[in-house]
BAMI-116631 format. One record per residue (C-alpha): chain; residue number from 1; x, y, z. Coordinates in Angstrom, 1 decimal, always signed. Example, Ala and Ser with C-alpha at 12.3 -4.5 7.8 and 13.67 -1.06 7.14 Angstrom:
REM BAMI-116631
   kolkol   dogu       px       py       pz
        A      1    +12.3     -4.5     +7.8
        A      2    +13.7     -1.1     +7.1
***
This chain:
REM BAMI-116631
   kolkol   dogu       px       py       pz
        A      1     +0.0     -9.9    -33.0
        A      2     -1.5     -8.1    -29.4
        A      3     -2.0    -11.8    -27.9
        A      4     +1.8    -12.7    -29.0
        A      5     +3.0     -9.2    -27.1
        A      6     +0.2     -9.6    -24.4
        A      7     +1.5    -13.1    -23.8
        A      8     +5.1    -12.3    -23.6
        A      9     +4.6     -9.3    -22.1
        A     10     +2.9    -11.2    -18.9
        A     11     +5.0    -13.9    -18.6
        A     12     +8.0    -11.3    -19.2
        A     13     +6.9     -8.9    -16.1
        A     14     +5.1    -11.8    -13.7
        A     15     +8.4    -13.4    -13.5
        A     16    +11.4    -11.0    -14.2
        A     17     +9.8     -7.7    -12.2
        A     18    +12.2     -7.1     -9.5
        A     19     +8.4     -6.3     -7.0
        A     20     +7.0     -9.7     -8.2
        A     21     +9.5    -11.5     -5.9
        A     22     +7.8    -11.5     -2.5
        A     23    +10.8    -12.9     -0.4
        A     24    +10.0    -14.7     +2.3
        A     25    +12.9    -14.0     +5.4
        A     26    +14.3    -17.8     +4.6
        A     27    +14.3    -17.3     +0.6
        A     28    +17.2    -15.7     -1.0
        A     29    +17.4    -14.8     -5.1
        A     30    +20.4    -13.6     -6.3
        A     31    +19.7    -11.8     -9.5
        A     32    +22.8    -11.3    -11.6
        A     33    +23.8     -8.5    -13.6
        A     34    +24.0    -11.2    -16.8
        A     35    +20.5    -11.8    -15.7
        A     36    +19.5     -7.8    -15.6
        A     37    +21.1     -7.3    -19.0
        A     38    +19.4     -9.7    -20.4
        A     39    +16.3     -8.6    -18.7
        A     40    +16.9     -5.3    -20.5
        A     41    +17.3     -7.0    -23.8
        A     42    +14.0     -8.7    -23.8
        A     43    +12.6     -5.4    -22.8
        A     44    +14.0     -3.7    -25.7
        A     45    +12.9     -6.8    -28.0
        A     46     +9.5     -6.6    -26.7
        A     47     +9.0     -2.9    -27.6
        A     48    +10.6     -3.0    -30.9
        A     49     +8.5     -6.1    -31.8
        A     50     +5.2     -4.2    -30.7
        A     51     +6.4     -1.6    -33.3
        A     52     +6.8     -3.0    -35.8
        A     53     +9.3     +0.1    -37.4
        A     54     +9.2     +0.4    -41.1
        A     55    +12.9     +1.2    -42.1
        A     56    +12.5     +4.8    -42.5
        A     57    +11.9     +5.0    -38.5
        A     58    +15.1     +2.1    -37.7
        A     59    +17.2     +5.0    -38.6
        A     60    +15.6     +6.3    -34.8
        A     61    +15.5     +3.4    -32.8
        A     62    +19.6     +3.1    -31.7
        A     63    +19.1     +6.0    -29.0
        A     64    +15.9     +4.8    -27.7
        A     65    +17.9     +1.8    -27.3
        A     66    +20.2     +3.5    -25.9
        A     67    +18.4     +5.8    -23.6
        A     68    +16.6     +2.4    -22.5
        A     69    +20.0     +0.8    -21.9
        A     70    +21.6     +3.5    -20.1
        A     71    +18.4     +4.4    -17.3
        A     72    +18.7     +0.7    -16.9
        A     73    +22.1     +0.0    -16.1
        A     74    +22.0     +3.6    -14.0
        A     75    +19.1     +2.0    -12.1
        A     76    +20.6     -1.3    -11.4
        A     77    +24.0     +1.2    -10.1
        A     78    +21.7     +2.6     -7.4
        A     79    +20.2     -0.7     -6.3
        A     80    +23.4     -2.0     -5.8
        A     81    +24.9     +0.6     -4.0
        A     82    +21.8     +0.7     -1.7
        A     83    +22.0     -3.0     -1.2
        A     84    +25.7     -2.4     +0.0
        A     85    +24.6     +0.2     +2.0
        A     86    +22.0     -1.8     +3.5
        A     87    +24.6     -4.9     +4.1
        A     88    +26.7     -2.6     +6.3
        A     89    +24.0     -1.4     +8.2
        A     90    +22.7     -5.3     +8.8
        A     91    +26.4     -6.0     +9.9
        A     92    +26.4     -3.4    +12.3
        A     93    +24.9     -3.3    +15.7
        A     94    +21.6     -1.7    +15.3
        A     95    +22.2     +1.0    +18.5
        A     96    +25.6     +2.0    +16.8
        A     97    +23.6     +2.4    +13.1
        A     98    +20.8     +5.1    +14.7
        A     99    +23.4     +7.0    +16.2
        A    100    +25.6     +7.0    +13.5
        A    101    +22.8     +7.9    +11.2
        A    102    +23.0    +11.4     +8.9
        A    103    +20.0    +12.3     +7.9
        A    104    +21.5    +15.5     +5.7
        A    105    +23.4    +13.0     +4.1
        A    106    +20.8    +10.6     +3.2
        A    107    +18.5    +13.4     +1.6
        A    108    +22.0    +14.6     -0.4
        A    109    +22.2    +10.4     -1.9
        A    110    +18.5    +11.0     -2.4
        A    111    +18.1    +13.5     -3.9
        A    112    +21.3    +12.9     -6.4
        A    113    +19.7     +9.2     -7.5
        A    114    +16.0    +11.2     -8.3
        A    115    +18.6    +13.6    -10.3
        A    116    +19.7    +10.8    -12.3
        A    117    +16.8     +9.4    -12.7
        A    118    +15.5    +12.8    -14.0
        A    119    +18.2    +13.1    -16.8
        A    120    +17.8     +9.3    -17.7
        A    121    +14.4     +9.9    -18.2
        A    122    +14.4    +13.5    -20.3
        A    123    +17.1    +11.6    -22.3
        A    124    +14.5     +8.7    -22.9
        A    125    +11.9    +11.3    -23.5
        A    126    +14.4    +13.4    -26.3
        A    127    +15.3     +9.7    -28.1
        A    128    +11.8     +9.0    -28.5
        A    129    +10.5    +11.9    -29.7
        A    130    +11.8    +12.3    -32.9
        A    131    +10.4     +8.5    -33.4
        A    132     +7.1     +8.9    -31.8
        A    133     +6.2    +12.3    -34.7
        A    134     +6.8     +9.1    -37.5
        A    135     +4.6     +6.2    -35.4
        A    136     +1.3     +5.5    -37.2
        A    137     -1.7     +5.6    -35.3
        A    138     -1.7     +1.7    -35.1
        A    139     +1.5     +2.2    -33.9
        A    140     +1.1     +4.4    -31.0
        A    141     -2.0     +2.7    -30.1
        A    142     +0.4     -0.3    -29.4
        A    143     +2.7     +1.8    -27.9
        A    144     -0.4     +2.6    -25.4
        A    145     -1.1     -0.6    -25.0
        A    146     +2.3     -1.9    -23.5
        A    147     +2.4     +1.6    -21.6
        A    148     -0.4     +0.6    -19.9
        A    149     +0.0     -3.0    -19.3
        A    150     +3.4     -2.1    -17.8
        A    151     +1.9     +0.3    -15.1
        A    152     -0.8     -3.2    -14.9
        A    153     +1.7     -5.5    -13.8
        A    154     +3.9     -3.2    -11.6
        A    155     +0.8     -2.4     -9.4
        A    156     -0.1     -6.0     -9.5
        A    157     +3.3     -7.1     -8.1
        A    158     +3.4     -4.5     -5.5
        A    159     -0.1     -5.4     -4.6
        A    160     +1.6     -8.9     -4.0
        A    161     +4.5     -7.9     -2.1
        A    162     +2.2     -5.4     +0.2
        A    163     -0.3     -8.6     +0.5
        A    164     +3.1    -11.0     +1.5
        A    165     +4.3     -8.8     +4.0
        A    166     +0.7     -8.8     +5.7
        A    167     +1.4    -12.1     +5.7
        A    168     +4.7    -12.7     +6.8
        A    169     +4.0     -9.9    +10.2
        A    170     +0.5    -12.3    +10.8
***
């Protein structure tokens, strides 16, 4: 069962982590939001799978799903609000976008997206603890496991990206 979730969980994060696309400046890849929902989905699949709930701990796993759903779909709000605000600063003539610039007001969006991502994550934390009291210890171990493979692959990818942007200023 660990090599099924080991295997899905590589080829899940080496090709759907949003670090592990190293774009190159003529490559473009448009991610969808069909494409980040179902993203989430196999996420949530992934973990449930690893699991393996008995049915007295289903009764738990709607607001983890939730909570997972929700921190997700906030997330993918920010990126795209920072991608627009990135578009309108790559439309506009770079002299006009540093004196326009407001630093006050960048810390304010700052600070209100690590807000959000605070209460997404206490929310995640609140849906899982009633669960996590019920897991067996084979359970949590693979809970663990994917914990730890997770933070694996994200440094991997960003080890990648940092590596392709050595590259691409060479």
């Amino acid at each position: 069962m660990l090599r099924i979730v080991a295997t899905g969980l590589t080829a899940l994060f080496v090709t759907a982590s949003p670090l592990a696309y190293a774009q190159a400046p003529s490559v473009e890849i448009h991610i969808t939001a069909a494409d980040l929902a179902q993203l989430t989905d196999m996420r949530v699949n992934i973990v449930k799978a690893a699991l393996q709930l008995t049915p007295d701990q289903e009764k738990y796993w709607p607001a983890i799903e939730d909570a997972i759903r929700t921190r997700a779909k906030d997330r993918q709000a920010r990126i795209i609000e920072a991608a627009k605000r990135m578009a309108e600063m790559h439309e506009s003539n770079p002299i006009d976008v540093l004196r326009n610039r407001d630093p006050i007001d960048f810390l304010r969006r700052r600070a209100d997206a690590l807000t959000q991502r605070a209460d997404d994550l206490k929310k995640l934390a609140a849906a899982w603890e009633p669960l996590y009291k019920t897991l067996s210890p084979e359970q949590k171990q693979r809970m663990a496991f994917l914990g730890i493979f997770v933070i694996h692959e994200l440094r991997n990818a960003a080890e990648q990206r940092a590596e392709s942007e050595d590259d691409e200023e060479d």
